[in-house]
Each structure stands twice: as C-alpha cells, then as structure tokens.
ZAVOMAR-373166 format. One record per atom (N, C-alpha, C): x, y, z; residue in one letter; atom name. Coordinates in steps of 0.02 Angstrom, whole numbers. Each point is the difference from the previous one (the first is absolute). Example, Ala and Ser with C-alpha at 12.3 -4.5 7.8 and 13.67 -1.06 7.14 Angstrom:
2
   east  north     up aa at
    660   -284    390  A  N
    -45     59      0  A CA
     45     60      0  A  C
    -18     53    -36  S  N
     42     59      3  S CA
    -39     55     37  S  C
END
This chain:
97
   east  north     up aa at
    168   2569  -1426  X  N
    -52    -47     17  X CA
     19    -34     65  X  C
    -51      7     57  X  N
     32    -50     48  X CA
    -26    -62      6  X  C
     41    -41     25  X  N
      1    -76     17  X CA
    -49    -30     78  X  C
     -6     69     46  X  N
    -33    -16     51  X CA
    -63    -27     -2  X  C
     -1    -50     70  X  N
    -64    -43    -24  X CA
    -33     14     62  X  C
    -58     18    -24  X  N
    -24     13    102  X CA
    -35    -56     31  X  C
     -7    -17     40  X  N
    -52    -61     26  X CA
    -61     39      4  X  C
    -52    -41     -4  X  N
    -67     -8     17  X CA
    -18    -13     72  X  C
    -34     37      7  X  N
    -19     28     68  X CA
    -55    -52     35  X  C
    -21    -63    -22  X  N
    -49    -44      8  X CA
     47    -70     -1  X  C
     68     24      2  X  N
     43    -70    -17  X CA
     63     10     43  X  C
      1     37     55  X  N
     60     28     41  X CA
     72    -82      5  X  C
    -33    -28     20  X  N
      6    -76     11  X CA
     31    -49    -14  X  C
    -12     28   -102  X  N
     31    -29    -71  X CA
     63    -13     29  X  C
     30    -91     -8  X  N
     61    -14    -19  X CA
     16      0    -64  X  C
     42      4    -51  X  N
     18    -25    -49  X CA
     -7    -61     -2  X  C
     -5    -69     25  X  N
    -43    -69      5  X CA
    -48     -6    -12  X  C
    -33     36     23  X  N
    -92      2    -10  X CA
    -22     37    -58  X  C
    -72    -25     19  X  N
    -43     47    -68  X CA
    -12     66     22  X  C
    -11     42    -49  X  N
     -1     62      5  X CA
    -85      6     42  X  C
     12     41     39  X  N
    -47      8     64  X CA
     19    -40     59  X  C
     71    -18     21  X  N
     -8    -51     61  X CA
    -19    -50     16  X  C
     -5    -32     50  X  N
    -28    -44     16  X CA
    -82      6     -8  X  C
    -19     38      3  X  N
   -112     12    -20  X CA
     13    -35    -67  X  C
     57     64    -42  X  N
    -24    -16    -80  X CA
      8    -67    -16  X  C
     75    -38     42  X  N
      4    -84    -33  X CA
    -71    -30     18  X  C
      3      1     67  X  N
    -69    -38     21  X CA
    -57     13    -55  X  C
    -32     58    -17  X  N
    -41     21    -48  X CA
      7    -22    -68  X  C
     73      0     -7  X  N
      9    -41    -94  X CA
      4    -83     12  X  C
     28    -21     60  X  N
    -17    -67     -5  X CA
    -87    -23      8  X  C
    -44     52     28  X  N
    -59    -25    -19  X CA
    -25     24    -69  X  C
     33     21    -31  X  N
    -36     13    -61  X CA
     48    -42    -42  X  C
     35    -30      3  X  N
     52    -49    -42  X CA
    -41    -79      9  X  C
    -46    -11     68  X  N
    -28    -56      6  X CA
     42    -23     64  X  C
    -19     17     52  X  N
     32    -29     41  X CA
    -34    -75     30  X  C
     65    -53      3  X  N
    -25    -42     18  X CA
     50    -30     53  X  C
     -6    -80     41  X  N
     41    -21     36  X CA
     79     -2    -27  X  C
     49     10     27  X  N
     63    -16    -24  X CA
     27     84    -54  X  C
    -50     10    -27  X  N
     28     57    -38  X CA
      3     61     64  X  C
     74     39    -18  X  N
     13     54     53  X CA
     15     42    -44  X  C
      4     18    -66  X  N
     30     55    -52  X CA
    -62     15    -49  X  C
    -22     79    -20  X  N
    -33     -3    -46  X CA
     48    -14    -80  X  C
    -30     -5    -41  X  N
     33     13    -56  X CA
     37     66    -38  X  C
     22      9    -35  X  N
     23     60    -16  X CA
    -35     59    -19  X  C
    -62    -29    -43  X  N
    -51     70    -14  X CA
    -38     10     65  X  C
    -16    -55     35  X  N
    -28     26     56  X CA
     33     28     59  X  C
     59    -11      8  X  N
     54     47     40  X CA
      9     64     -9  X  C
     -2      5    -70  X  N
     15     90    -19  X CA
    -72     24     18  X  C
    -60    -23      7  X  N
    -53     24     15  X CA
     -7     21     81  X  C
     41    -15     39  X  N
    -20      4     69  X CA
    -10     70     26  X  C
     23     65    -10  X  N
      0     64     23  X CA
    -83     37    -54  X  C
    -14    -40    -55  X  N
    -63     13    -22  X CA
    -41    -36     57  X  C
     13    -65    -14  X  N
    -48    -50     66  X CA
    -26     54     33  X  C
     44     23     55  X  N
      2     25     44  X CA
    -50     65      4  X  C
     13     51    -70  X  N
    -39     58     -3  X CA
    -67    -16     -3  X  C
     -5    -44    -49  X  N
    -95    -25    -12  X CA
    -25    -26     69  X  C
     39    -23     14  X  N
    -43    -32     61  X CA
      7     46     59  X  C
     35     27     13  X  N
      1     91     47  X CA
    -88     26    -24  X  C
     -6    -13    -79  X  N
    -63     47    -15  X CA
    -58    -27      0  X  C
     -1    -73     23  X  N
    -57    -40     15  X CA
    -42    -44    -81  X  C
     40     41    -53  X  N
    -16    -29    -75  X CA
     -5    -71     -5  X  C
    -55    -25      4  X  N
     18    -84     -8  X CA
    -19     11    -77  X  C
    -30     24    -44  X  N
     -4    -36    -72  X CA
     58     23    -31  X  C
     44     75     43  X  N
     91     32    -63  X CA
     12    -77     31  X  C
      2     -2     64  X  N
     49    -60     41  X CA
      7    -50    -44  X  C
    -81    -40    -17  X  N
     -3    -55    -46  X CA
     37     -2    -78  X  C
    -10     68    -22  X  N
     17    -15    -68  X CA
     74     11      9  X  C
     26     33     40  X  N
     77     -5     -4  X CA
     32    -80      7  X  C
    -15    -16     53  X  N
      9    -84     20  X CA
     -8    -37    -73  X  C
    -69     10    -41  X  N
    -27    -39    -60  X CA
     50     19    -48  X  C
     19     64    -19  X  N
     37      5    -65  X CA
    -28    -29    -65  X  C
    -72     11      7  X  N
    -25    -34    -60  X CA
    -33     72    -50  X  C
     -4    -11    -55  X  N
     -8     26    -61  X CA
    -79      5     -9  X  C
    -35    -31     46  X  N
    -84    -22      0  X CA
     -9     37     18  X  C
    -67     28      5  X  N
    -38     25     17  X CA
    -13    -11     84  X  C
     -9     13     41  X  N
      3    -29     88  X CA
     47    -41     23  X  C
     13    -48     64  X  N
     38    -22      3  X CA
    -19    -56     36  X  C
     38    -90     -2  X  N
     -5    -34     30  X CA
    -19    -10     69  X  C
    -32    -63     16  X  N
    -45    -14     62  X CA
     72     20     46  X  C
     57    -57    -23  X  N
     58    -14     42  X CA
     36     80      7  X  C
      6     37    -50  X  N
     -1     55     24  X CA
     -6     65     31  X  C
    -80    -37      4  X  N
    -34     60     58  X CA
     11    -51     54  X  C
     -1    -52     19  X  N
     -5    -28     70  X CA
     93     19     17  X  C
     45      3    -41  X  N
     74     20     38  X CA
    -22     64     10  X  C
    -20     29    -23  X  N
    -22     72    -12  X CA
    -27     19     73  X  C
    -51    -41     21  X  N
    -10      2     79  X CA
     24    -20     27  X  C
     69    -47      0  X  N
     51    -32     56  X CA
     11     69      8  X  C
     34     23    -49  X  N
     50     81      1  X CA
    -19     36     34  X  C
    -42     38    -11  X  N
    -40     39     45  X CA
    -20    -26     76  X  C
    -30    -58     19  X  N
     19    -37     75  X CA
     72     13     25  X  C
     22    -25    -43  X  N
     95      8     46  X CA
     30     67    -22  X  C
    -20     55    -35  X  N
     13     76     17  X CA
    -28     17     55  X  C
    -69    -11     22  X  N
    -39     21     41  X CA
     40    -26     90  X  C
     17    -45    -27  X  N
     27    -28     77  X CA
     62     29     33  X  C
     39    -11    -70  X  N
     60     22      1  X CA
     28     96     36  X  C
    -81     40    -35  X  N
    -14     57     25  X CA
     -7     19     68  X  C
    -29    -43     49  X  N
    -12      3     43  X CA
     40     31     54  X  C
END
C-alpha cells in the first residue's frame, strides 16, 4: 500500500498553514465561515472546505455553492447562505482573472 500523497493541481500554492486550496480556498472558507471585521481565520469545518469552495465556484453552481456553505438537512438553503454563496463566486471570479 503506498503512503504517497499527490497534490492537487488547483492548490499548487498549499502551505501546510493554510486551508486546503491556498490562499483562494482560505479567502473562500472565511467567506463562508461569516466573514466579518477583525476575524482573519475560517473555522475548522469551513477550512477543510476550501479546495471544494474552490471547485463549485470554478463551475459557476451558486445553489451546490449554497447548500454546501448551509450544511442544512432542509430542504433549500438559507438567505445568508446564498448571499456568501455570491461573495464566493465574486471573489473566484476576480481572483481568476
């Protein structure tokens, strides 16, 4: 069995410090963690999310986008979740450029 781990090809970048996807993915999980003044870290579930962040919003998905961010069990997903849902996608889009 091997132990090799390959990197992801959308995350060249990745420190071991950061969230998985780089600097895009932190930026991307701190808006889906709630970014506000003074906060610079997402949280932990939203950190491990950053290299997903990253794919959905590559694919332009704002309602996968939303319900990933929501993590809810409901049926659709929160207002606050679709509006981070469109931060995300704004700051992929820029970031693309």
């Amino acid at each position: 069995m091997s132990t090799t781990t390959l990197a992801h090809p959308a995350a060249p970048d990745t420190e071991p410090s950061e969230a998985p996807g780089g600097k895009l993915g932190a930026a991307l999980a701190l808006i889906a963690c709630g970014a506000r003044e003074g906060k610079t870290r997402a949280c932990d579930r939203h950190s491990r999310m950053g290299i997903t962040l990253i794919r959905i919003a590559a694919s332009g998905a704002l309602d996968a986008l939303a319900a990933t961010i929501c993590g809810s069990d409901r049926n659709g997903t929160c207002s606050a979740c679709k509006s981070k849902a469109e931060q995300i996608l704004a700051t992929h889009d820029e970031a693309s450029r």
